[in-house]
C-alpha positions as CSV (number, residue, x, y, z in Angstrom):
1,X,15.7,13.8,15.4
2,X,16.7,10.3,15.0
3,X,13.6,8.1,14.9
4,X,10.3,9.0,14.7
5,X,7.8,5.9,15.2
6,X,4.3,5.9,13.2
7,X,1.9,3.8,15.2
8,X,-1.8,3.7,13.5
9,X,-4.6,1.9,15.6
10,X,-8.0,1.1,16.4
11,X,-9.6,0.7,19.8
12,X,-6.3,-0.8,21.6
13,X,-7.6,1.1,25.0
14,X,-5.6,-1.7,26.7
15,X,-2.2,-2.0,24.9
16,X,-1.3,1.6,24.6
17,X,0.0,2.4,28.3
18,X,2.0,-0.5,27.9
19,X,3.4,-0.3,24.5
20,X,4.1,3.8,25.2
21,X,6.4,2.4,28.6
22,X,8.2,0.0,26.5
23,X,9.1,2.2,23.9
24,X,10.0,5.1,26.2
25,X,12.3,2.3,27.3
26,X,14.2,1.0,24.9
27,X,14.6,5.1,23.3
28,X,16.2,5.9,27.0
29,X,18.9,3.4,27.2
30,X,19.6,3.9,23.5
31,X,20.1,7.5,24.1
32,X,17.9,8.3,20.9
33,X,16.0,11.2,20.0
34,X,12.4,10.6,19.2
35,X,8.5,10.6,18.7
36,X,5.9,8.4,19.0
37,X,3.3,9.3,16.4
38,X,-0.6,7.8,17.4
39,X,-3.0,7.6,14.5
40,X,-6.3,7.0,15.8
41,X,-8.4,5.4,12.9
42,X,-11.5,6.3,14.5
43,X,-11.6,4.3,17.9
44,X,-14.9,3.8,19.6
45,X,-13.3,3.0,22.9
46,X,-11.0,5.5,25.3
47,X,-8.1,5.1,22.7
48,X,-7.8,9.1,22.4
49,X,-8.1,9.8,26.0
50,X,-5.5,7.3,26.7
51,X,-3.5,8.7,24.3
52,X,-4.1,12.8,25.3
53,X,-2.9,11.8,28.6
54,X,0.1,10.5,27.1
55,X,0.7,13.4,25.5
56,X,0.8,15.5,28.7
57,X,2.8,13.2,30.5
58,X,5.5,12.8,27.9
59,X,6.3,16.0,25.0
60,X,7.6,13.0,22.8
61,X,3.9,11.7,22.2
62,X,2.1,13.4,19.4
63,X,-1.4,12.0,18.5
64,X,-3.2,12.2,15.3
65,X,-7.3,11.8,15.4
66,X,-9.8,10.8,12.2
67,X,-13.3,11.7,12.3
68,X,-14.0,8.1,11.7
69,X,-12.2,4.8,10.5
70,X,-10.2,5.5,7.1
71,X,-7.7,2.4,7.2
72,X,-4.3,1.6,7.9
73,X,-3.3,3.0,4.5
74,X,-4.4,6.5,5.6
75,X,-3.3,6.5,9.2
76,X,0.1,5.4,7.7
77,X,-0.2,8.1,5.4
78,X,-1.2,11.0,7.8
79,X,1.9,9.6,10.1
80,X,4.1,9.6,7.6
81,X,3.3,13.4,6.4
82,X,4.0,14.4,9.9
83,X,7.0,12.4,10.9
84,X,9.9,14.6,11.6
85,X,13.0,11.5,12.4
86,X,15.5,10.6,10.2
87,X,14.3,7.3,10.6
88,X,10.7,6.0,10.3
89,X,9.8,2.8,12.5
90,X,5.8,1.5,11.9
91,X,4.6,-0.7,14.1
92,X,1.2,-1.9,15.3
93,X,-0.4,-1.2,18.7
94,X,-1.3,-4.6,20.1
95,X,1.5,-5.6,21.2
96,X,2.2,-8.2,18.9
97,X,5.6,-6.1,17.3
98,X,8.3,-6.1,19.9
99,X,9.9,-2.5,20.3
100,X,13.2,-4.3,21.1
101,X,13.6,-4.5,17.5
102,X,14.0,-1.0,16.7
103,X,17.0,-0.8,17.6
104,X,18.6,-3.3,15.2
105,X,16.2,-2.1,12.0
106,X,17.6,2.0,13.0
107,X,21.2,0.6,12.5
108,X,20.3,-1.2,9.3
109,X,19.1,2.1,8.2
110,X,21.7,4.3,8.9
111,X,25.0,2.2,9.1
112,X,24.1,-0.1,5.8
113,X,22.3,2.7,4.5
114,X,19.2,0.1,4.1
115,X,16.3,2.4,1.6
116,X,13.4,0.1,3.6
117,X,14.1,-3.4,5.9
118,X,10.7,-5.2,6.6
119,X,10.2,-7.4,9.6
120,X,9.5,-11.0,8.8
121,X,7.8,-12.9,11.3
122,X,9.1,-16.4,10.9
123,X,7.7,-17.7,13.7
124,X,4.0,-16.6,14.1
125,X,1.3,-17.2,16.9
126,X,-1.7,-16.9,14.8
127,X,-3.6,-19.3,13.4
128,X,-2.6,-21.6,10.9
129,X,-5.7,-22.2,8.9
130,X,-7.6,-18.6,9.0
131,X,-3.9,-16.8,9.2
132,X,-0.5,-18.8,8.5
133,X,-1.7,-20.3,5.2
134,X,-3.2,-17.9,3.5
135,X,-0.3,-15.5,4.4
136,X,2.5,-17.7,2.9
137,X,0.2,-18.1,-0.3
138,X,-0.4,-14.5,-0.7
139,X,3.4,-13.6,0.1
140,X,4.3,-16.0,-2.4
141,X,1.8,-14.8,-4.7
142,X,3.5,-11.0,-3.9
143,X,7.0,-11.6,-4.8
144,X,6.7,-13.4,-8.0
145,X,4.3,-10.4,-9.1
146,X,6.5,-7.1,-7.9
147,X,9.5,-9.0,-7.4
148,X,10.4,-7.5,-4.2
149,X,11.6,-10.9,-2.6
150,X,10.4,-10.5,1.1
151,X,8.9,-13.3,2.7
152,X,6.6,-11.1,5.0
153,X,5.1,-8.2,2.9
154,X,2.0,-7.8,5.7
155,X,4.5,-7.9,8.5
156,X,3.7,-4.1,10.2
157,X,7.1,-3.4,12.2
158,X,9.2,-1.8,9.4
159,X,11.9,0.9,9.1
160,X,12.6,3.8,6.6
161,X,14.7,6.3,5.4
162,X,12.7,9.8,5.8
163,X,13.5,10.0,2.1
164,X,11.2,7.0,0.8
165,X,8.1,8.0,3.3
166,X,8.3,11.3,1.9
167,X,8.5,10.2,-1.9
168,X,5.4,7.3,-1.6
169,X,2.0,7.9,-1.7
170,X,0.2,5.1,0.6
171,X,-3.5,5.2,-0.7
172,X,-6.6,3.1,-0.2
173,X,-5.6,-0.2,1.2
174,X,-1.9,-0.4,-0.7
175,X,-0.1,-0.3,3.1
176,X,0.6,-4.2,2.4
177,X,2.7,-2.5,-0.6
178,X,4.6,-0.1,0.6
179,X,8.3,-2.2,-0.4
180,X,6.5,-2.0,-3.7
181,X,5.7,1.7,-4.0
182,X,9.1,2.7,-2.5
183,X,11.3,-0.1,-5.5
184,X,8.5,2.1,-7.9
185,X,10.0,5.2,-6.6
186,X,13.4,4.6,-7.0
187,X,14.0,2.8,-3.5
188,X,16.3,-0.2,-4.6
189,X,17.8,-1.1,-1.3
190,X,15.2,-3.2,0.5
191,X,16.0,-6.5,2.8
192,X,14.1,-8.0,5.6
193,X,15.1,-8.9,9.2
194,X,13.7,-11.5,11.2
195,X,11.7,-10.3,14.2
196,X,9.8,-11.4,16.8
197,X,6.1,-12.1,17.1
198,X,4.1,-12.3,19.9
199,X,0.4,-13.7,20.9
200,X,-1.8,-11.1,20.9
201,X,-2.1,-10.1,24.4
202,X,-5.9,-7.9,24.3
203,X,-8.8,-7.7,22.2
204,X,-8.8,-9.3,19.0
205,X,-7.4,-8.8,15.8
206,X,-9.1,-6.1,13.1
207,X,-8.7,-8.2,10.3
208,X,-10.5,-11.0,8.5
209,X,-9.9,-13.5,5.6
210,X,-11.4,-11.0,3.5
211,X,-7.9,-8.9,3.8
212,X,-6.3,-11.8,1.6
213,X,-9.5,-11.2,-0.7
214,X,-8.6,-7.8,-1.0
215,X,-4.8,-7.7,-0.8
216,X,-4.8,-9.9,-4.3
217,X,-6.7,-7.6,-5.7
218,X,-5.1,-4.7,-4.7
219,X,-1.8,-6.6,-6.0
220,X,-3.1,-6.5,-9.3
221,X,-3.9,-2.9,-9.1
222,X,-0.3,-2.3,-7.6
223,X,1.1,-4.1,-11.0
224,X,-1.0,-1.9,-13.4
225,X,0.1,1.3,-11.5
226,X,3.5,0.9,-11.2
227,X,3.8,-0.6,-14.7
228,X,1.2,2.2,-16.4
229,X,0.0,4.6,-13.7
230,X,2.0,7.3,-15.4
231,X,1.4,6.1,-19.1
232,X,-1.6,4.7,-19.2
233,X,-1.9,5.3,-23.0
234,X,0.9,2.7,-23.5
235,X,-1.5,0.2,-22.3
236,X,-4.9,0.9,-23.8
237,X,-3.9,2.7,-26.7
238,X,-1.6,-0.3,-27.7
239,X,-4.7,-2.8,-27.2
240,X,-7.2,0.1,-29.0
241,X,-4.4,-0.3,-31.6
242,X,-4.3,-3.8,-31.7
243,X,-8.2,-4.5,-31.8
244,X,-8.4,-1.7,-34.5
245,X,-6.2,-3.5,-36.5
246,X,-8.0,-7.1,-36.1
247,X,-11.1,-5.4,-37.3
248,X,-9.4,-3.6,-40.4
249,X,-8.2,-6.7,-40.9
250,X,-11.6,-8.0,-41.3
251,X,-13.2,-5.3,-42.5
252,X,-10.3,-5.8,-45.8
253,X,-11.1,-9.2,-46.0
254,X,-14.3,-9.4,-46.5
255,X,-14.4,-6.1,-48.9
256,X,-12.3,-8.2,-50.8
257,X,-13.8,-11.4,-51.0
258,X,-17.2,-9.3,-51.7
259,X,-15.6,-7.5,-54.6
260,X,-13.4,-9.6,-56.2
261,X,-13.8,-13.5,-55.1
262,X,-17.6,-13.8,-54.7
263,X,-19.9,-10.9,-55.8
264,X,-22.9,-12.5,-56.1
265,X,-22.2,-14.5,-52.6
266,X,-24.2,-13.4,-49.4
267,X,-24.4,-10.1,-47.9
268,X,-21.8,-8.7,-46.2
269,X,-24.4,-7.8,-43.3
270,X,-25.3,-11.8,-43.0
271,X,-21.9,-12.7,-42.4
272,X,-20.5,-13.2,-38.9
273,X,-17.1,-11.7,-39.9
274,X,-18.6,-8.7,-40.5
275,X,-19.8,-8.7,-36.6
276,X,-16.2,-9.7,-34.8
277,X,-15.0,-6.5,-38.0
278,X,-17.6,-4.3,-36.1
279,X,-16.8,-5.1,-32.6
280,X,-13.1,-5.6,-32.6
281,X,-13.2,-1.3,-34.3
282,X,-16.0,-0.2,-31.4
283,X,-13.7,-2.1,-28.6
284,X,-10.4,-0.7,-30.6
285,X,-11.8,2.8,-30.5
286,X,-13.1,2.5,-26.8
287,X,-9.3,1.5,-25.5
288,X,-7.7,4.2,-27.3
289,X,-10.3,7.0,-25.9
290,X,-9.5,5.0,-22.6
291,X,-6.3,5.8,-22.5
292,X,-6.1,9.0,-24.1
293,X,-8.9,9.9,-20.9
294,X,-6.2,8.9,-18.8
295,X,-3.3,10.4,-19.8
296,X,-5.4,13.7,-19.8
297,X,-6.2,12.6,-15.8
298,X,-3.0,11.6,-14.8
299,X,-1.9,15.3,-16.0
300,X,-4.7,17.1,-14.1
301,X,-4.9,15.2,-10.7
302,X,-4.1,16.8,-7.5
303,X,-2.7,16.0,-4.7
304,X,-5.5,15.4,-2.4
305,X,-6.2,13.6,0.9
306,X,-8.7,10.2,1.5
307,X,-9.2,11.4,5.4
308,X,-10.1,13.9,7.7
309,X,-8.4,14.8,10.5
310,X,-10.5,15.6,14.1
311,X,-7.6,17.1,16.8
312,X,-3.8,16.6,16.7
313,X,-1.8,16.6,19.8
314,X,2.3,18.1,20.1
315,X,1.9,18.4,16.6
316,X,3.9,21.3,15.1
317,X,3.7,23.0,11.8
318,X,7.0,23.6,9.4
């Protein structure tokens, strides 16, 4: 199979007739072989039904259902478990990504042998204040900290190799980070290509500012993880150490100074070195335990899933 196309949503009832025809499309006079993966997040509205009669009406649909709303990061993640293509195209169901693309990021893939290209939407139809702005900031804001230079990490029409989907693990709301995860993996070969964005044609958008709120934070958390998610002793044994030390280093001082310098000065107990001593060994001790807790979790965790899964449709099992 040559491309298999992940497409997680909520309540897009009127986008997804439309968005099925225009896929259909552009596969047909490409001559590709495909599937069009649907991740229902939990719609309220007739998204499923919509997307069951797909399914009947065309072997090439294959619908995923939660029992309720997960997130994009787990909808991507269930899609990319079962996507079968050599190439993996996500896009988003309201239109706004135009399936035209597709074509251009699948030969990116395959004839420059592209890891991951990300869509950058240089010209945007949002607005500026509540969406432009804060989107160039927190791009900016993403490259200098993984230093994947994109200019459009939250753009949603991207393209992989099967290999990097299969090799990531796309967890709580990290879906803004997936170039990230995949350079973690191994996945050196990432570029962008400009695409085209449209106005949102129904409904509304999902998000709000809070996603900028949240996609700094979960930046941070991306950086500690890729850095020390495997050895997390290396960072809080290393400040356990270094505290430690600073309180030894007190602790000596003031042994001396009692002993030898001034014996019949004040009591070690009244002295505020004897507090930071104190603290700096608890806090010293605390990061090492810490860390040594970590490594002993990053050993004994198991694979396990953040969703749950309601009906599948043309879904087979390997």
């Amino acid at each position: 199979m040559n491309i298999s196309i992940v497409i997680p949503l909520l309540n897009e009832e009127e986008s997804l007739k439309e968005l099925h025809d225009w896929i259909v499309q552009v596969m047909q006079s490409n001559h590709f072989l495909y599937e069009i993966l649907f991740i229902d997040d939990g719609s309220t509205d007739t998204s499923w039904k919509i997307i069951s009669e797909l399914s009947f009406q065309n072997p090439h649909v294959k619908g995923i259902r939660f029992l309720k709303n997960f997130g994009k990061s787990q909808a991507l993640h269930a899609g990319f478990k079962a996507a079968k293509g050599d190439v993996i195209i996500t896009m988003d169901a309201d239109l706004q990504d135009n399936p035209e693309e597709i074509t251009d990021l699948y030969k990116l893939i395959k004839e420059e042998n592209y890891d991951l290209i990300s869509g950058w939407k240089k010209k945007r139809y949002d607005s500026i204040l509540s969406k432009n702005l804060p989107s160039k900031l927190f791009n900016w804001a993403a490259r200098r900290t993984s230093g994947v230079r994109l200019h459009d990490f939250n753009c949603g029409l991207k393209a992989y190799k099967k290999e990097v989907v299969k090799n990531i693990e796309v967890s709580g709301e990290m879906h803004r980070y997936i170039p990230v995860l995949a350079k973690s993996a191994g996945f050196s070969k990432i570029g962008e290509k400009v695409v085209q964005h449209q106005a949102r044609k129904y409904g509304k958008t999902k998000f709000g500012m809070e996603r900028f709120i949240n996609g700094f934070l979960d930046l941070i958390t991306i950086w500690f993880v890729s850095k020390f998610g495997k050895r997390p002793m290396h960072l809080f044994g290393a400040l356990g150490v270094l505290m430690f030390i600073i309180g030894l280093g007190f602790s000596t001082y003031l042994g001396i100074d009692k002993l030898f310098i001034h014996p019949t000065g004040r009591l070690i107990t009244e002295r505020p070195q004897f507090f930071i001593a104190l603290t700096a060994m608890i806090i010293g001790t605390q990061l090492f335990l810490a860390g040594f807790l970590g490594e002993i979790m990053v050993r004994a965790r198991k694979n396990e899933t953040s969703y749950s899964i309601s009906e599948e449709l043309n879904l087979t099992k390997d």
